[in-house]
N, C-alpha and C positions, 0 to 999 in steps of 0.2 A: 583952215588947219585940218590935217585930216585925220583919222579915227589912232593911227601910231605915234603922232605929234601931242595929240589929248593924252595918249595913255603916260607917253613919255614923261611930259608935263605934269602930269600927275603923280608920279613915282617922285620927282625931283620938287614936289611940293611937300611930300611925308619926308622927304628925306631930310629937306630944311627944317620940317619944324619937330623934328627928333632925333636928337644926336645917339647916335650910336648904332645906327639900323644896320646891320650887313649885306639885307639885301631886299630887295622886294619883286614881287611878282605878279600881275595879272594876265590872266589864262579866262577861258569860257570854261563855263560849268563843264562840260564835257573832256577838258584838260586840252583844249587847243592854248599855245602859248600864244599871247598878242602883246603883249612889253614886259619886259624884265630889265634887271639890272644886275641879276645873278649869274656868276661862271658859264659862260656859253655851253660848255659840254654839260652841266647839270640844268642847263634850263627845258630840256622835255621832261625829264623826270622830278623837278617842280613843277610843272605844271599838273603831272600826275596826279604829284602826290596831293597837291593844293587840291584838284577836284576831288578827289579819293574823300580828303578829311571833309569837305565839302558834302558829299554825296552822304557820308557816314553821319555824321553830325546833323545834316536833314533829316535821317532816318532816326536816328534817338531822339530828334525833340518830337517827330511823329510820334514814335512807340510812347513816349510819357506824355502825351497830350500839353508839351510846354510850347505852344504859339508856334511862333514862325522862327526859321535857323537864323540869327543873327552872325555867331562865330565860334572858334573853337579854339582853343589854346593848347599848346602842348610844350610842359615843360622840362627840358634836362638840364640838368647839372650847370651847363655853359653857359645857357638861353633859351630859349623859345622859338616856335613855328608859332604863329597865330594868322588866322585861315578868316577873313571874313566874308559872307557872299556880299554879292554885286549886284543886288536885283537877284532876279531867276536865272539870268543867261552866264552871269560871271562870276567870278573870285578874285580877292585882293587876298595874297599872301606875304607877311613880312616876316622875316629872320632876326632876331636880334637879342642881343647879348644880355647875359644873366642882370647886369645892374641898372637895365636899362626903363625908364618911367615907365610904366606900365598904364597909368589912366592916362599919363601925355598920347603914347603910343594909340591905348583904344579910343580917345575922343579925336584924334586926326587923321588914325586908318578908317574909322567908322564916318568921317567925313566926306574924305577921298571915295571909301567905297559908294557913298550914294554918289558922289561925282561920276565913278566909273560906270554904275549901273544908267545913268544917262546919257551915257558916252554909248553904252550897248544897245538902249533902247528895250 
């Protein structure tokens, strides 16, 4: 199976075991996209924006001396972006809706992302 098969599979594993996700995304630290399942014309600028919070959310757990960046959350009104890293090299991004579990969502995105982070090496 090769490296776009894994990631696919992986999207379609979070997506089974949490109802209501909108979208999901994995991109390289750097905001290369490498699988998504969000709106084609918005998947470069998810990918962006997934490293972006990525990148930023490394930097404030540096500046406050809290460990290593696990994830990031951000929420409006409708739902949430939540942004996990992938290892050092990637990012797991999901979209999903205001009512949606939230420790379902973080113990099976946080799953998946160490999945993806061995998918990346």
């Amino acid at each position: 199976m090769t490296d776009p098969e894994r990631f696919h599979q992986a999207i379609k594993a979070l997506r089974s075991s949490v109802d209501g996700i909108q979208g999901v995304m994995i991109a390289s630290s750097d905001g290369l996209m490498l699988a998504h399942d969000v709106a084609e014309e918005e998947s470069p600028r998810t990918a962006a924006m997934a490293a972006t919070a990525l990148g930023l959310g490394r930097r404030i757990v540096q500046v406050f001396e809290q460990g290593h960046f696990e994830e990031t959350l951000t929420r409006g009104s409708d739902g949430y972006l939540v942004v996990y890293a992938a290892g050092n090299k990637g990012v797991l991004a999901v979209v999903a809706p205001a009512k949606v579990n939230l420790g379902l969502l973080h113990h099976e995105a946080r799953r998946i992302a160490a999945h993806i982070a061995d998918i990346i090496g």
